[in-house]
GUNU-143185 format. One record per residue (C-alpha): residue in one letter; x, y, z. Coordinates in pm, whole numbers, plus 50000, padded with zeros to 5 digits. Example, Ala and Ser with C-alpha at 12.3 -4.5 7.8 and 13.67 -1.06 7.14 Angstrom:
// GUNU-143185
A512304955050780;S513674989450714;
This chain:
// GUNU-143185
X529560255633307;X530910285233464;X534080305233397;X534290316033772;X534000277033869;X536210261233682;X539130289433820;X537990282134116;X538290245234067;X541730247333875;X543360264834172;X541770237034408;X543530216134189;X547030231734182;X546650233934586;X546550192134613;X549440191834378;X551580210834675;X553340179634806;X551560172835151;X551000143035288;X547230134235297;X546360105535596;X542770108635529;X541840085235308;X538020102935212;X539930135035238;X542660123234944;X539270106534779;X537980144134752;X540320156734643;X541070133234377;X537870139334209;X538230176734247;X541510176234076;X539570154833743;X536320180933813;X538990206833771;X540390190233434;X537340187033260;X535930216833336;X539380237833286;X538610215832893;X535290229632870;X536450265032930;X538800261132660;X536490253232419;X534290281432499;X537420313832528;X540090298132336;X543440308032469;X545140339632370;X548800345232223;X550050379632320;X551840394432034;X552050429232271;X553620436532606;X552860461632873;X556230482632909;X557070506833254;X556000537033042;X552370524733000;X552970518532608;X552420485332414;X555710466332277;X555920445231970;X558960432331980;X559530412931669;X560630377131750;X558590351031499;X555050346231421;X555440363231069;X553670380130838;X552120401831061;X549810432330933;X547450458031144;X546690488331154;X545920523531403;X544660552531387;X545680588831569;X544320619931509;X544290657731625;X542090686831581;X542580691431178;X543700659431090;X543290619331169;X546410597031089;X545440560330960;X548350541730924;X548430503430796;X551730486330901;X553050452730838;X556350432330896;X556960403930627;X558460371330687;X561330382930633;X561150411830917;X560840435030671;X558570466630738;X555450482030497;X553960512130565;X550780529530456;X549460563230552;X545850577030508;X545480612930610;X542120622630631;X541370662830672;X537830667830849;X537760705330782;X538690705030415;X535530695130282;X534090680929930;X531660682629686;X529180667729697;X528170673130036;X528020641130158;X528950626830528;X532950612030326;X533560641230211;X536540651130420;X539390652630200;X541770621930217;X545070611630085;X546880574030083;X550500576030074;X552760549030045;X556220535730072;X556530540729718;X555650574829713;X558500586729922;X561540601829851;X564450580229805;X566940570530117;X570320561030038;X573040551030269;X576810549630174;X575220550129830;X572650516429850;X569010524929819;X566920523330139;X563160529030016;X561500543430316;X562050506530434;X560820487130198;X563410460230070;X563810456629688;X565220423329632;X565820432429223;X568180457329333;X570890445329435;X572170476829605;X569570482829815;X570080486530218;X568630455830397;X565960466930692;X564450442330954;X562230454931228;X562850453831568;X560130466731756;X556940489131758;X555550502932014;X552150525632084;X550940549432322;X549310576532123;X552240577631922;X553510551231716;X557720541031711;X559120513431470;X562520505831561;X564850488631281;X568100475631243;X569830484730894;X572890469630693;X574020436730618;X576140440130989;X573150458331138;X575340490031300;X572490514531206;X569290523531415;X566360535731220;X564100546131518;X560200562531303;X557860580031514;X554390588731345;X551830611231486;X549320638931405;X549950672431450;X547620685131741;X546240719531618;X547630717031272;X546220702930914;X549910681130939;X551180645330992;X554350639931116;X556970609231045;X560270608931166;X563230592131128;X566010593031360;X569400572631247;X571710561831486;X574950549831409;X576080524131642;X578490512431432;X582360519731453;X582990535831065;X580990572330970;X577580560430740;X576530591630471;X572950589930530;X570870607330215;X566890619130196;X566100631929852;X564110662029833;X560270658929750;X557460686529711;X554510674029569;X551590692129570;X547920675029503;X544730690529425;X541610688129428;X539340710329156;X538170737429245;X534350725829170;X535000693429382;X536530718629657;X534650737529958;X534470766230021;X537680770429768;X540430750529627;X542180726429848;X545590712229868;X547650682929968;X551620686730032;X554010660230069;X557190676330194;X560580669030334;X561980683230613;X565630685330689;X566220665630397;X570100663430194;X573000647030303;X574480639330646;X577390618130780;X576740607631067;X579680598331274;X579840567231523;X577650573431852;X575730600331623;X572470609531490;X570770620931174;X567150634731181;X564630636030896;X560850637830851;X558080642930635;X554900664830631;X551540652630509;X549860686430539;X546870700030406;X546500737830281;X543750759530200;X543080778729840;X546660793429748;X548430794230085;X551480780230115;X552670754430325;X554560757630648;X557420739430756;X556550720531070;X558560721031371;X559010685831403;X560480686431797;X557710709631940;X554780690531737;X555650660831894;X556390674232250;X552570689832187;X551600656832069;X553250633332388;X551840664932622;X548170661132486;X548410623632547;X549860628532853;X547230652832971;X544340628532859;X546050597333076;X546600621833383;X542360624033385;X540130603133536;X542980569633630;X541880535633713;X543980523933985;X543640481434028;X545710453034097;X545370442933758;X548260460133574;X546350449133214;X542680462033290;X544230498933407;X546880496633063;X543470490432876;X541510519633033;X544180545933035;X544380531432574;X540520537532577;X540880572832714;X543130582232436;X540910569432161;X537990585932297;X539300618432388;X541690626432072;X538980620631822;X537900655931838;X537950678131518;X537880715831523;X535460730431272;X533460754931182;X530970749431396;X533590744831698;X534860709831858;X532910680031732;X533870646831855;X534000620631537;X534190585231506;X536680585431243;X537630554031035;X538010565630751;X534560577530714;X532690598431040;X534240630831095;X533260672531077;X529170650331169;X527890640631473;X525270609031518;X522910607431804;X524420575731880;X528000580931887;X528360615832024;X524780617632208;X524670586332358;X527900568532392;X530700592232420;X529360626132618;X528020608732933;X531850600832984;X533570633232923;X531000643733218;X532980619933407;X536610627933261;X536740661333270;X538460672332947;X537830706132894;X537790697432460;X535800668532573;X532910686132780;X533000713132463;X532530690532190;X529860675132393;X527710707732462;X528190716932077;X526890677331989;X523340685132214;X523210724732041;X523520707131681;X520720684231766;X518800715031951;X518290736331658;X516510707531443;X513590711531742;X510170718231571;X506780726931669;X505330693931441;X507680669831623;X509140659931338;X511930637231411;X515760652931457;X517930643431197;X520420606331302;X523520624831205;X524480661731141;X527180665230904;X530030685130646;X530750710430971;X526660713931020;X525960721630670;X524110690330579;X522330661330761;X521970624830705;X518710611530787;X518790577630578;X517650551230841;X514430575130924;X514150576031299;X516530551131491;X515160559331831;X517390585431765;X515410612532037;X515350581732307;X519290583732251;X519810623532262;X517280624432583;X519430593832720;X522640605732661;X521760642732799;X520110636533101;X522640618833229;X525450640433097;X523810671033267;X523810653033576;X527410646033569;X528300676233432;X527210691033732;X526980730033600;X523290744133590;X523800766433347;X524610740833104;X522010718033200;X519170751933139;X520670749932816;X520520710532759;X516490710132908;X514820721532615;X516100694832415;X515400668432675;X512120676832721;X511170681132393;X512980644732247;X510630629432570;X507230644832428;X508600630832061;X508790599132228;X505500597432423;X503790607032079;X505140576531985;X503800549532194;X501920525432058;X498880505432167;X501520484632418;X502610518232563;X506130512932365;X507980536032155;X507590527131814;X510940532731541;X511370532031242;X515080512931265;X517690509731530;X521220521031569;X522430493831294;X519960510731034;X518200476930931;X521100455730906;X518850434031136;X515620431531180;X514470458931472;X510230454331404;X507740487731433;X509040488231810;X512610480331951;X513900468932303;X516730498532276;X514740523932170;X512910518732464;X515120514332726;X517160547332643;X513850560032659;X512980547633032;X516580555533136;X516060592732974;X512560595133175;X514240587033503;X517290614233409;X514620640433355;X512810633133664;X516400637133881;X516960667333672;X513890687233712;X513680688634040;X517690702534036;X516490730433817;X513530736134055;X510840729233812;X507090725833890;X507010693334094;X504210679433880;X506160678133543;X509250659233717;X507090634433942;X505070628933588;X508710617333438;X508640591333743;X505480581133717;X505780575533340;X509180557433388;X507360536133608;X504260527233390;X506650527133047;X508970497433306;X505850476533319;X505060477832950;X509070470732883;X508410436333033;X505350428632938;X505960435532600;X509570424532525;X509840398432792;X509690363932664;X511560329132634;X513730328932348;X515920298632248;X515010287132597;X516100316032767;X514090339733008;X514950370232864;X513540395932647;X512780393532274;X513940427732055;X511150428931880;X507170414531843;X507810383931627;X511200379231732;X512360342131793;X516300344231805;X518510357232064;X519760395032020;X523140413232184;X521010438132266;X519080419932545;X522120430532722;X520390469632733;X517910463733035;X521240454633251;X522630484933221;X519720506933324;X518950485533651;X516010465033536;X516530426633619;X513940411833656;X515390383433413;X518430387633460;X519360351833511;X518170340533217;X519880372433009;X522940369133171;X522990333133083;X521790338932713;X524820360332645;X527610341732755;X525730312232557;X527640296832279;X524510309032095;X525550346632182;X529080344732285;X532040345432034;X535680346432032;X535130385631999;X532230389432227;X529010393432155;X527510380131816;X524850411231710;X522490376431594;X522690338331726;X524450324031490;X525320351531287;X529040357731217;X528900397331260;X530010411431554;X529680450431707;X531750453731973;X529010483232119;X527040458332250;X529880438832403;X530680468732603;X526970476432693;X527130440632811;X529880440833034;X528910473633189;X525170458033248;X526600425833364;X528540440133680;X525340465233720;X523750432033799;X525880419734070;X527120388933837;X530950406533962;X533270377733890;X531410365633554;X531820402333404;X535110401733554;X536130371633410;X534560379733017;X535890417933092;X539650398633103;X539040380832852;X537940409732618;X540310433732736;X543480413632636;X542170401332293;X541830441032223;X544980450432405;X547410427632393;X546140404332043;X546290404631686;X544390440531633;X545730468231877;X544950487332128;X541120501432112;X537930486032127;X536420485531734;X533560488131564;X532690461331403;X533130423631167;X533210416830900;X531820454630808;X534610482030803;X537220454030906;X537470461731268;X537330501331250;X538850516531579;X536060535931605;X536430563931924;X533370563532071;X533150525332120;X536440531232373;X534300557132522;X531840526532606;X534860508032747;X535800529533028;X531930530833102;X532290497333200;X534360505833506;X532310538833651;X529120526833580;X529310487933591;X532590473933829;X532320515434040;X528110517733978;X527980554133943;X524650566733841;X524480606233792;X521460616734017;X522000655634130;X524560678334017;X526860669234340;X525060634634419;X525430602434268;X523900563934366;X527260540634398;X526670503434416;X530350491234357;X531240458434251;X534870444234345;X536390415534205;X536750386334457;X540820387034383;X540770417634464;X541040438634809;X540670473834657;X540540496434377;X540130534934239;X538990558933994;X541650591734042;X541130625333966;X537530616933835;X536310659533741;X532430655033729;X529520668033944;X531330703233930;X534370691134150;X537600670634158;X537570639834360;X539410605734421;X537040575334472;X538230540234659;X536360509534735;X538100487035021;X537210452835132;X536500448135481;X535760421435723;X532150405035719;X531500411235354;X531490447535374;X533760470035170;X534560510535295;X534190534834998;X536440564235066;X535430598834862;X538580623834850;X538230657234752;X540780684734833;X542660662835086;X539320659635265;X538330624435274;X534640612935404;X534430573335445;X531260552435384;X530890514135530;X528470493735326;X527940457635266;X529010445434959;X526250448634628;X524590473334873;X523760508734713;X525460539634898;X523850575734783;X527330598034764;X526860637134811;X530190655434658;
């Protein structure tokens, strides 16, 4: 059964229900059935994507709404960061709409001892750790109702809302005349989190409105500390007593802040940090914009960009994009960074991005060596230390990946003479180690033996014949010997045939690929061919992963019939599914996908994984989502500094779409796809008001010069 039919079929359906009179009587016949065909199979798709409840709305601003109506208790959580700090904050409403809040500061560039890849420095604070709130005397505790104390104020929430900042909106008193309106973010260039609360009396008597004041000061020993003692401040600003008169506001906040040896702490300017804060998001969303008729997909992208771009620590060592969750920052992984995230800020055109991504590649660079030993999976504690415990992941087949294409993008030579050494040297590494099948060989993969990957993966060698192919394009835009880049070709050609021969197979009845020699059950990762044009079974992959033996209510299982889920290779899927040509399938999954993580139960990013780390929103993973669109629904495949292959892929509801302001291949351009008449769609390049315009028919390949 097909998702695409049984829409198809449905709307058939809901056109014979239009009250025309039918004479024919084979023509009513047909359309009888069709109407039941469209029944059953509308019941089959439910079975397979179970609906979805939005708790979230899309508001006019581009933020998400909760606006808190029923379907209590409710609990999720978010996390925000800035250069020095990352902001995880757990929030939940009770049945009784009352709000809990707990914060998790984590500091990337205060580090611990021992050096280990956790050892940021990290505080929990929670509602009980605040100073007290009183108003006209009764006890508000940083909203949390105490129902043995009789005097306390009564809070239920009203709303929260996200969009790189979060904003709980409550309504306080027995009578409900008093707006508590909390705003929570991280400080952009500062060790500091920032909440706020705004009260605003819309009530007809004057309220006295009363923060305590609290200075508490944590710390770490000096043994446990590096370079010196650390410290953690909680500290009030603006604190005391106000009355607040009707149609007026009171303002207070607190500072989670972290401080270095004996300094002392500053007293943030809560207005400006947040006007630095909504200008930084602001400046991400104004990059790279995906323009569609579908209001939901663009809301998703423009979340994704956020994730992916504000995840960026300053340290030591300069900008370093981190995962974050509690665990991955001041470290770099060749996954992650190498791999996953840099190939888009080519593409984006963040000028924090495109530096953390150049400082990722030199990190990696200097672990080169003459023995080609194998570079280190992750680099961590600000460069001081590395963590090498899954031996080698295909980690070089990720870094060459990952940096042949981002060079491309890029679109600066100078950058890419710096990123060739470390290209060609991670391909040699990898042609040392083919094996008698003329396959890499690994030691792991990039889940580090949480499931079987064999002597010799299926990723680990596509990244590798991707990377080949990269270098090959590359070489010749540095003007290198012609013999060493046509030698890339011809070994990406030769190491395509062994991909298939090797990995190709029928697995539970599928013509697909197995992940490994002695592998019998279906893998996510059989999804990786897709998205580096090879489909030469790509029937029976595409069919094997929207399977119920692969196919989940959160995407792709990692194992048939395994309950874990990583929602990488869900987004390597969808990207590789629309690089295929299957446009209304990935369409129709990408929906589906989109919403749960948009609009569900846990908001707004892509995540990591389940049931491990709970659903981390990992940043690099929303990297992967906009990838989808230029690379899978746009096709854009980096192959000059100021070329690139586009083989776009437009929805069937659809009669155009656009990536804006897209700042790769060393210029600033718009890019449109337009259906035409005769199954041919125009794609329209715009740079500097000058537009060129390109007819093609539609799943053709058009080669676009910038």
């Amino acid at each position: 059964m097909k998702m695409n039919d049984s829409l198809q079929l449905q709307q058939a359906a809901r056109n014979v229900a239009k009250p025309v009179q039918i004479k024919n009587h084979q023509t009513r016949r047909f359309l009888v059935n069709t109407m039941a065909a469209a029944f059953l199979l509308s019941q089959q798709l439910t079975a397979q994507t179970p609906q979805q409840l939005d708790r979230w709305a899309i508001q006019a601003d581009g933020s998400i709404l909760w606006s808190v109506n029923g379907r209590l208790p409710h609990r999720d959580h978010i996390e925000m960061s800035g250069e020095k700090v990352s902001y995880w904050v757990q929030y939940g409403v009770d049945t009784g709409g009352r709000l809990s809040l707990n914060r998790t500061m984590v500091y990337p560039s205060f580090r611990l001892l021992p050096e280990r890849t956790i050892a940021s420095m990290m505080y929990n604070v929670t509602d009980n750790d605040l100073p007290r709130i009183l108003i006209n005397d009764k006890l508000l505790r940083a909203g949390v109702y105490n129902a043995s104390v009789a005097e306390d104020m009564p809070e239920q929430v009203v709303s929260i809302r996200h969009k790189g900042i979060m904003e709980v909106q409550s309504l306080i008193g027995k009578n409900k005349d008093l707006l508590l309106k909390r705003t929570l973010y991280p400080s952009v260039d500062k060790p500091i989190a920032l909440e706020k609360m705004v009260f605003v009396n819309t009530g007809k008597q004057p309220v006295k409105i009363e923060m305590e004041y609290l200075q508490r000061v944590v710390k770490p020993a000096a043994e446990r500390s590096k370079p010196a003692q650390h410290s953690f401040i909680i500290s009030t600003i603006g604190e005391g007593l106000k009355t607040v008169a009707p149609g007026d506001s009171a303002v207070f906040a607190l500072a989670y802040q972290a401080v270095r040896n004996n300094e002392q702490g500053v007293t943030a300017n809560i207005q400006s940090e947040e006007q630095a804060r909504r200008q930084r998001v602001a400046g991400i969303q104004s990059l790279l914009r995906l323009e569609t008729p579908n209001e939901m997909l663009n809301t998703a992208f423009a979340f994704a960009k956020i994730r992916a771009t504000e995840s960026i620590y300053l340290t030591k060592g300069g900008y370093l994009h981190g995962p974050g969750g509690l665990r991955y920052y001041a470290a770099i992984w060749a996954n992650d960074q190498a791999e996953y995230i840099n190939p888009f800020f080519a593409f984006l055109g963040d000028d924090i991005g495109n530096r953390s991504a150049m400082n990722a590649y030199r990190w990696f660079a200097h672990y080169m060596n003459p023995d080609y030993k194998p570079i280190p999976s992750s680099i961590i504690s600000e460069g001081d230390g590395v963590w090498h415990g899954a031996k080698d992941r295909g980690d070089m087949a990720m870094i060459a990946y990952g940096a042949g294409r981002y060079a491309l993008a890029y679109g600066n030579i100078d950058s890419a003479k710096v990123l060739w050494p470390l290209i060609e040297w991670s391909l040699e590494y990898l042609r040392r180690q083919l094996n008698e099948s003329g396959v890499p060989r690994s030691n792991s993969d990039e889940l580090e033996g949480r499931f079987p990957a064999g002597k010799a993966n299926l990723n680990t060698s596509i990244l590798y014949y991707d990377a080949l192919r990269s270098a090959a394009m590359l070489g010749k835009q540095l003007s290198l010997p012609k013999t060493q880049w046509q030698q890339y070709q011809q070994e990406a050609t030769t190491l395509r045939t062994n991909i298939d021969r090797y990995f190709g197979a029928t697995v539970d009845g599928f013509n697909t690929y197995r992940y490994y020699e002695g592998n019998d059950t279906l893998r996510a990762w059989i999804c990786s061919p897709l998205i580096v044009d090879l489909f030469e079974r790509k029937e029976g992959t595409i069919a094997a992963l929207f399977s119920p033996r692969l196919w989940t209510d959160d995407g792709l299982a990692s194992l048939a019939g395994n309950k874990t889920f990583w929602d990488r290779s869900t987004l390597y899927a969808l990207r590789g599914v629309f690089a295929a040509g299957e446009t209304q399938k990935a369409f129709d999954y990408l929906q589906y996908y989109s919403r749960r993580r948009l609009l569900g139960e846990h908001v707004p990013y892509a995540v990591e994984a389940y049931p491990e780390g709970n659903q981390r929103h990992l940043s690099a993973e929303s990297g992967l989502y906009c990838r989808i669109y230029t690379e899978g629904m746009f096709g854009m495949r980096p192959t000059g500094f100021r070329s690139f292959d586009c083989t776009p892929r437009l929805p069937a509801a659809w009669n155009q779409m656009a990536l804006r302001n897209v700042q790769a291949f060393g210029a600033t351009f718009d890019l449109e796809v337009k259906r035409m008449a005769g199954n041919k769609l125009e794609v329209i390049t715009t740079k500097a008001g000058q537009s060129k315009k390109y007819t093609i028919k539609d799943g053709a390949t058009l080669s676009v010069t910038i």
